[in-house]
Structures are given as C-alpha cells and as structure tokens.
N, C-alpha and C positions, 0 to 999 in steps of 0.2 A: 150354939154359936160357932162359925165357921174361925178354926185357926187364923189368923193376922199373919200374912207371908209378908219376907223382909224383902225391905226396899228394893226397888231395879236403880240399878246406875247404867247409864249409856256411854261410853265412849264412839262422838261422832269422826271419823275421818274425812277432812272435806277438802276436795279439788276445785277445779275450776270449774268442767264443764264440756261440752260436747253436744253435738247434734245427736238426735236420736235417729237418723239413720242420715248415710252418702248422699243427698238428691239435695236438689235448690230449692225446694219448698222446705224441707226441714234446715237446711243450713241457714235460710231466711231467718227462719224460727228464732234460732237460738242467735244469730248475730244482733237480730232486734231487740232480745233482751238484755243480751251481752254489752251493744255500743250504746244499750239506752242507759247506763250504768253512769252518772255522773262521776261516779270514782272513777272510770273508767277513763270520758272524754270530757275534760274540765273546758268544755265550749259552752258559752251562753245558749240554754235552754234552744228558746225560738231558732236561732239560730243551729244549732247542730242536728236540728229536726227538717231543716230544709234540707239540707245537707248529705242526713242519713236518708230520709224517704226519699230524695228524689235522684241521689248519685251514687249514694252507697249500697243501697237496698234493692237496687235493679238489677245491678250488673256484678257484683263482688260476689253472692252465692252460687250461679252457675260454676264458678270458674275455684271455688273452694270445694264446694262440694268434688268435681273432681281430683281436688289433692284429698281427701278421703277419702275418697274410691278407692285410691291408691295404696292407702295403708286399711284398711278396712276387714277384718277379717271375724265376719258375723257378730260384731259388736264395733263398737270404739274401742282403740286400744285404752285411751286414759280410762273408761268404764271397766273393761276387764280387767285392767290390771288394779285398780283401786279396789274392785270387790273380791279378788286375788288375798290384798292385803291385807283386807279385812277377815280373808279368813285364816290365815296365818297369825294374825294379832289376837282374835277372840280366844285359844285357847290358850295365851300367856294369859290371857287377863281374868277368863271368868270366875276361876275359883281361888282369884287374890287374899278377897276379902268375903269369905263366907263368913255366915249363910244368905251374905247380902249378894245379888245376884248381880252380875257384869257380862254388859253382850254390847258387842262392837258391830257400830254401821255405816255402810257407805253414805255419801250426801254430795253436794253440789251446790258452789254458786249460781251456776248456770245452769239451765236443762235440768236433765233426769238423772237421778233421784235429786231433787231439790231441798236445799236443805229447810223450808220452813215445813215441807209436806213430811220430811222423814218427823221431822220433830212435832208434828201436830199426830202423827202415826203411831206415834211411842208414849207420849203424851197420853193418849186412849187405851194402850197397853199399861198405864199407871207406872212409864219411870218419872220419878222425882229428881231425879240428880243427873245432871249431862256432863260432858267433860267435852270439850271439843278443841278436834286437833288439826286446823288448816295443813295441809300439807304444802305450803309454802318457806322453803328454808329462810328465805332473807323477807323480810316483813315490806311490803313496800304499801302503799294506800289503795292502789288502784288491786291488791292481790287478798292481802287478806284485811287491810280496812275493810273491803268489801263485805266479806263472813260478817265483823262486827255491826257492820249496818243491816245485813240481813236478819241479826239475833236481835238488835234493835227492832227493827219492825216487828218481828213474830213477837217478841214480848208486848206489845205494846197493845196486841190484837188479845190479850192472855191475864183473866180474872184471878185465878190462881196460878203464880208465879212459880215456877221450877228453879233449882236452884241451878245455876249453872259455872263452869268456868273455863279458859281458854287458851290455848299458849296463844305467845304473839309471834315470835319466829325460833330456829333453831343454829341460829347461821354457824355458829362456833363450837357447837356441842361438838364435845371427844370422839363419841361414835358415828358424829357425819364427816365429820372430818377424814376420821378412821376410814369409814365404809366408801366415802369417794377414792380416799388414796389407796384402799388394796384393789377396788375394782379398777383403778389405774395400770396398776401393779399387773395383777392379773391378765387385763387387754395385754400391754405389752409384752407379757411371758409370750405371749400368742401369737404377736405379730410384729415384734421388734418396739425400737424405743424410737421414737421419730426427730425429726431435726427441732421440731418446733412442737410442743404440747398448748391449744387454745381453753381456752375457763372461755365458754361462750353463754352469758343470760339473757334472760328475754329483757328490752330495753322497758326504758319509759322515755317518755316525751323530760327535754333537759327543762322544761320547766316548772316540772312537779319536785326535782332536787334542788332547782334556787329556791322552791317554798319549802324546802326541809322535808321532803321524803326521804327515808334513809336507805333507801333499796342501795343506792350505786355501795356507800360505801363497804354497806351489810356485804355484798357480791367482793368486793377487792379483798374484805376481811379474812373471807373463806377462801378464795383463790390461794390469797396469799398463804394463807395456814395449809391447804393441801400442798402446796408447792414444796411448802419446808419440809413437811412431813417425805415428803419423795427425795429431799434432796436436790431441787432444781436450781441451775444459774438462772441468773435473770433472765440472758437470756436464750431461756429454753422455754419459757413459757408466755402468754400473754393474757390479760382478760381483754374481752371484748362482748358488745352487747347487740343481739340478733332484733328481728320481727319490727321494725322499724311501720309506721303505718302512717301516710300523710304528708305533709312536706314542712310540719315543723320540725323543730332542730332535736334529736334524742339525744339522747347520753351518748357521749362517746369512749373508746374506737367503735367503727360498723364492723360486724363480724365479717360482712359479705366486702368489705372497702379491705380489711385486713387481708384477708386471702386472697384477694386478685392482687393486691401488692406484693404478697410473699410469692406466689405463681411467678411474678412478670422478672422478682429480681432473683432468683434463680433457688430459693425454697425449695428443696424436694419434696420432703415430705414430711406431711399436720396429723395429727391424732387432735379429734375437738369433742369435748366433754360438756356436756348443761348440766352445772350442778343444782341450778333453782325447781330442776324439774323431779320431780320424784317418783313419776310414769314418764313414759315416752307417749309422747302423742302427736297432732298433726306439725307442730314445730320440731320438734325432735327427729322424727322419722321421714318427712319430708322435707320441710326444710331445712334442715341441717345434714339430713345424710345423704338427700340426693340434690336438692337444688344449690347446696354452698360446696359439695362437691365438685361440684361441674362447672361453679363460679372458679375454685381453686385452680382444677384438670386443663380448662379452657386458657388460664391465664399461664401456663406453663410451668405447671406443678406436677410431678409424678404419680405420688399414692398419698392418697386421702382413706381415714378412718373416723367415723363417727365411735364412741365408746356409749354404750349404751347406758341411760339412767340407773339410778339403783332399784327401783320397780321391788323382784321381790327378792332381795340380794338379804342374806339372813343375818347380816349385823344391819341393815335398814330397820330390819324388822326389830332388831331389840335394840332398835333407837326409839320408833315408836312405842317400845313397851316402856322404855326407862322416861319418856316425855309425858306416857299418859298413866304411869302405874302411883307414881307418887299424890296425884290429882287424885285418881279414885280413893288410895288409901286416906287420905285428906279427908274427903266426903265420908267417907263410911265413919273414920273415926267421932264423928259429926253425930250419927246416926244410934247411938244405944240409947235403949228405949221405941227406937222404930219410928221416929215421928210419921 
C-alpha cells in the first residue's frame, strides 16, 4: 500500500487581467470578456450588448491595443509582475506548515491564467484547500466581487467541494500602509518632495457608491492613513479617481480635471501614486505616466512624476505573506489525521 502524502494547500493570487498579447484581435478578446462582466457595466443586459457589439467592440481595441504596445515588454506587465510575486511569496509560505505542502499560484479574473482553469488545474493535482488572495487593496464589487462570483460558478460546476477561503480587501493593514509610505518616502529621496502629492484610483461609475459600494470610501481610508503616516498638510496632498469610461457621472475628483487645474493655476510640480494597483499596468504605466502627464505639462505645470506601484517592493511581499500565512495555518490546523 502506497504511503498517503499530506494535503496540498494552494495560495491563489489573483488580478485583474490582460490581453494575451498587444494587437486588436486579442485586446478584443479580453475586452469582450472583461465589459461582458455585469459587475463590471451594471446596464440592462439587451441593452449593453447593443452597445458593446456594435460601438464598443469595433473601434476601442485598435486604439488600446496600441497603449499596449507601448508598455509591452515580451509579456503584460500586470502578468510579469504577478507571476514575479508569486515567486517571491512561494518560498515564505511553503514550508509554513509541514509536512503539509504550500505552493502559491498566479490567476485572473480576466484572460490568462484564468482563475476557474488554474483551480480546475490544481484540483487534478489533488489540492484540497485554497486560500485566495485578490490582489485588490480597497474591495469594491466591480474588482473583487467579481473573484467571488467567479469562485461561485467554478463551485457550482464541482461534485466534490474544495474547501476554500478568501480575503475581501486589505485597505488599512499596517504593512500597506507602511510599504505605500516608504515607497513614497524613497521616490522622493530621489527626486525631491513636490508641491502637491496625488492618491490617484481607478474610478467607478457614482452610481455603484449611491447603491453602497465601498470602494470610494475604502480609497480616502488609505489615502488618508498614508498621508499621516508622511506627515502631510492637507494641503499637500489630494485623492482623486482615474479611467473614467462613458458619459455617466464617476466618483469624483477626475484625476485628469485635477491636474489640468493645478497646471492652469500655477502648480509646479505633482508626484501621483495608485495605491489600488499592486502591479503597474496599462493604467499605471500609460495612463497615468504618460497621458496624465501631458494632461498636467500642457496645462502649465513643470515636473510631473508618476511613483511606481509596489509590484515587487519587499515589505509588499510580506504583506502578502502576513494576509495569506494565517489562512494557510487555519486550514492545516484543520487537517490532522489528513482528511
């Protein structure tokens, strides 16, 4: 009789998403699965399917795919850098809880690697226990509701049940906090302290927060806790919300309305930070370093500095370990006897 090996547990890390490569047939791709996302665009069905197929889906991937082009460098960055992180986290975590074995994996709301295909993959690999870690700091519906409805379906498709479980966000933990403000800290040893420091997130449509999304205020939460932690006046810093899409009303301030007005009334000079991002990717790296630059530049601003996400910044990484180590240890203690 062959020995009985202990349990696998899986730590998933999961992002948004990405084209699998720069061209408009793959950006297609993934926008179709991305906007067909009712978390995503809370428009009546029939209706946002006219909409998408016949306005959105023609003409919007030519013109992304080349802001990808742009930042592109043999991969996606949000893909390299997620499976970066992965590998930096796997060897905090594997030999936590021996002899039960711990291996950390990339995944995706969107695209590739998908999170229902990593977990149907692992699953055939016989782990039983998952632990999953949206990497989204402030929880909003449209970000990581979305994870929870994808772990919904794949369960639902799933005779024997895995056991799993999830964070929901991390907006005010000590070491995001921490690792936003020495990466602050650090830029500006670099390149000076600027007139004005921006907290810039990715928006939602303003009427996902009248129905009680908490994203906005999760965002001001952490702003404001990085700001103190630096020591900031009021005003020296601002939050503001980017990536606007469509002509209903977002959350406001607009990152790109803020900066043409701090340009026009005599601002010098912005250093802008995305702390909901935890890769840099096509919003970070082009929109925000180059295209809201030149929104700022053009309005009569001097020097603009994007500060780069915390990616694979090494108190990031043992934020992720201190988010996902107590979960594993949880499940394992679960586990004598081996079920």
């Amino acid at each position: 009789m062959k020995p009985k090996l202990p349990p696998r547990i899986a730590v998933l890390l999961v992002n948004l998403g990405t084209p699998d490569e720069p061209t408009a047939p793959a950006v297609r791709r993934y926008l179709k699965q991305f906007l067909s996302d009712p978390r995503v665009i809370e428009i009546p069905k029939f209706l946002w399917a006219i909409i998408l197929n016949l306005f959105v889906l023609p003409s919007r991937p030519k013109r992304v795919a080349k802001a990808y082009a742009s930042i592109w460098e043999g991969d996606s960055p949000i893909r390299k850098i997620l499976k970066s992180q992965v590998e930096l986290l796997e060897p905090r975590l594997a030999d936590s809880v021996a002899p039960f074995r711990v291996s950390v994996h990339p995944a995706m709301s969107y695209g590739n690697p998908g999170l229902p295909d990593v977990m149907d993959a692992l699953r055939g690999e016989g782990v039983d226990h998952f632990v999953i870690l949206p990497l989204f700091p402030q929880y909003s519906a449209s970000s990581g509701g979305a994870v929870y409805d994808a772990l919904t379906k794949w369960t639902l498709k799933q005779r024997n049940l895995p056991n799993y479980t999830i964070v929901k966000d991390y907006f005010a933990h000590p070491l995001y906090i921490q690792a936003l403000a020495n990466s602050i800290r650090r830029f500006q040893e670099k390149h000076g302290k600027p007139e004005k420091l921006m907290f810039s997130f990715h928006g939602i449509p303003q009427p996902y927060a009248d129905k009680g999304d908490p994203y906005p205020k999760r965002c001001k939460c952490t702003a404001a806790q990085v700001a103190h932690e630096l020591g900031l006046n009021d005003d020296e810093w601002i939050i503001s919300f980017q990536s606007r899409f469509g002509k209903q009303e977002w959350v406001k301030p607009y990152t790109d309305v803020v900066l043409e007005d701090w340009g026009q009334s005599g601002v010098r000079s912005v250093q802008v930070i995305s702390p909901a991002f935890s890769a840099d990717c096509l919003e970070t790296l082009e929109e925000l370093a180059i295209e809201n630059r030149d929104n700022f530049l053009n309005a009569g601003g001097q020097e603009y500095h994007y500060i780069p996400a915390l990616n694979l910044d090494e108190t990031h990484i043992e934020l992720l370990e201190a988010l996902s180590l107590p979960l594993v240890k949880g499940w394992a203690g679960t586990l004598d006897g081996w079920v």
